[in-house]
N, C-alpha and C positions, 0 to 999 in steps of 0.2 A: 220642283220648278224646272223648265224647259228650259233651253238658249233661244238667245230674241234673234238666232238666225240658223235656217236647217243646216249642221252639220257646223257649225260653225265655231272658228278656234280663236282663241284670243290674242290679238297680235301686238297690243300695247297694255300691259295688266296693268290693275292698280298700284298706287303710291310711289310710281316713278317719283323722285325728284328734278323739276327743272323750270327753267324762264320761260316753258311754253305756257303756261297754265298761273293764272291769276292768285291761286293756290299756295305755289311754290312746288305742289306735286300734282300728280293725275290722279283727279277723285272718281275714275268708273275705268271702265276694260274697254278698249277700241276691237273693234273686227273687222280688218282690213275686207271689204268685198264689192265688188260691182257696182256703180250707181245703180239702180232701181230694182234691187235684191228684196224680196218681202223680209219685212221685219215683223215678227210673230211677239204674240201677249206670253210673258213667262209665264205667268198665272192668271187664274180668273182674279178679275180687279174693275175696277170703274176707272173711269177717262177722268182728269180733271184739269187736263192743260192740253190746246191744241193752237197752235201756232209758233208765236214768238214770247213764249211764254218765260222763261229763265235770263234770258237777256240776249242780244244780237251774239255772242261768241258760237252758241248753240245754231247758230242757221233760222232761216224763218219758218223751217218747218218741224216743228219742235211738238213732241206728244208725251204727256206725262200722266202713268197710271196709278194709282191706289189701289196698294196690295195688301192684303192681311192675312200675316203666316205664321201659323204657330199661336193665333191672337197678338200679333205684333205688327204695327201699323209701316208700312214702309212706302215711299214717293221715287218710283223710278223715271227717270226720262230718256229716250231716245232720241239723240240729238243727230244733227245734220241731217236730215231729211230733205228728200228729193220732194216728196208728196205724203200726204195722210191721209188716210179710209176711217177715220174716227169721230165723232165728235163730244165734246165734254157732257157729261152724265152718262155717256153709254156704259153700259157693260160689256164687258169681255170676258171670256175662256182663253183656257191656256189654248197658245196656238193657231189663235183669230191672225189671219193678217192687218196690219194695223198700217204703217207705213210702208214706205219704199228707202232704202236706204242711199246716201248720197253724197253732195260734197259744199254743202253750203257753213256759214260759217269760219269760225277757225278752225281751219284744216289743214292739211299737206298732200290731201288726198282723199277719194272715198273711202270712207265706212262708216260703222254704228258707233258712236260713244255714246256706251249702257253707262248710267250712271242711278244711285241708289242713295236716299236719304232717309234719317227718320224721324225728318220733319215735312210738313206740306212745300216748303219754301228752298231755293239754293240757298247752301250756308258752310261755310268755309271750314264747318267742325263736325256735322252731323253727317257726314256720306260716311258710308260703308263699303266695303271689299266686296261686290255684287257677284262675286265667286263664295260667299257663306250661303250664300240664297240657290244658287245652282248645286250647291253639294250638302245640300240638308239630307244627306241621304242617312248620315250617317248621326245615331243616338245621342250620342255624346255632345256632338256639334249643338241638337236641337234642345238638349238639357244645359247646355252653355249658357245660348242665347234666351233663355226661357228666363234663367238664372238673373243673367245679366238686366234683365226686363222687370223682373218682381223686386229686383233687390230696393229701387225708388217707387215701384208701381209707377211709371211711368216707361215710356220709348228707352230702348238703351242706347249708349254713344257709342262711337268707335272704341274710345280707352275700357266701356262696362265690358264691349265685346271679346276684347285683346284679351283682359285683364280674363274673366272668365273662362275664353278657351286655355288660355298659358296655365291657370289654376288646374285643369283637366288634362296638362299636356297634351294640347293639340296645335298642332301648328297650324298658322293662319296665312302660309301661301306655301 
């Protein structure tokens, strides 16, 4: 998978703890950049939320895709948006531009908060470190997560995923 912005570094990772986030922590990776910066598709996926789709925290311009990687079903969103080039049912390729990035929402500032679930819906327990999905490079990672997925035959959690790379000695930041 690609980063949802060219060249782009992550300025706030996941699982901070703190009172900004409804959470208690930060469930996606921020990247401090420009209002109106293209934000590109990690993977080929389909549209299935284009607005104010997760709640007003996110901004109203809000684009969430359905990715399937590895056969494992995952709901990413791109939140704070300036604007959107998408709309629900389309397809995407990695690398499509999809949005512009921006400052709407709860914010302190512009950029992207990528955020990753593995479920259709936000949900306080199902996101994922959207940094396992950029560095599937590596075997082991992808026989983790495989691992983690077949052990219910269903989506895995954050704890199947923890729990499976730590089983494999791999560290998860």
């Amino acid at each position: 998978m690609a980063l949802p912005i060219k060249n782009g570094k992550i300025t706030n990772p996941y699982g901070i703890k703190g009172n900004l986030w409804s959470s208690g922590r930060h469930q996606g990776a921020d990247f401090a950049t420009p209002t109106g910066t293209p934000l590109l598709s990690v993977s080929d996926g389909t549209v299935v939320g284009v607005g104010q789709c997760w709640g007003p925290a996110f901004g109203n311009h809000q684009v969430i895709v359905h990715y399937v990687v590895n056969k494992l079903n995952y709901w990413a969103i791109y939140a704070h948006c300036s604007a959107d080039f998408v709309k629900v049912g389309q397809k995407v390729k990695m690398g499509d531009k999809i949005a512009l990035s921006g400052a709407e929402g709860n914010v302190t500032g512009p950029h992207l908060h990528f955020e990753v679930h593995t479920v259709d819906r936000w949900d306080k327990k199902t996101d994922i470190n959207p940094q396992f999905l950029f560095d599937l490079k590596s075997a082991s990672k992808e026989v983790a997560l495989k691992k983690a997925a077949t052990a219910k035959k269903v989506t895995p959690t954050v704890r199947e995923i923890t729990s499976a790379l730590k089983s494999k000695n791999i560290k998860s930041e």
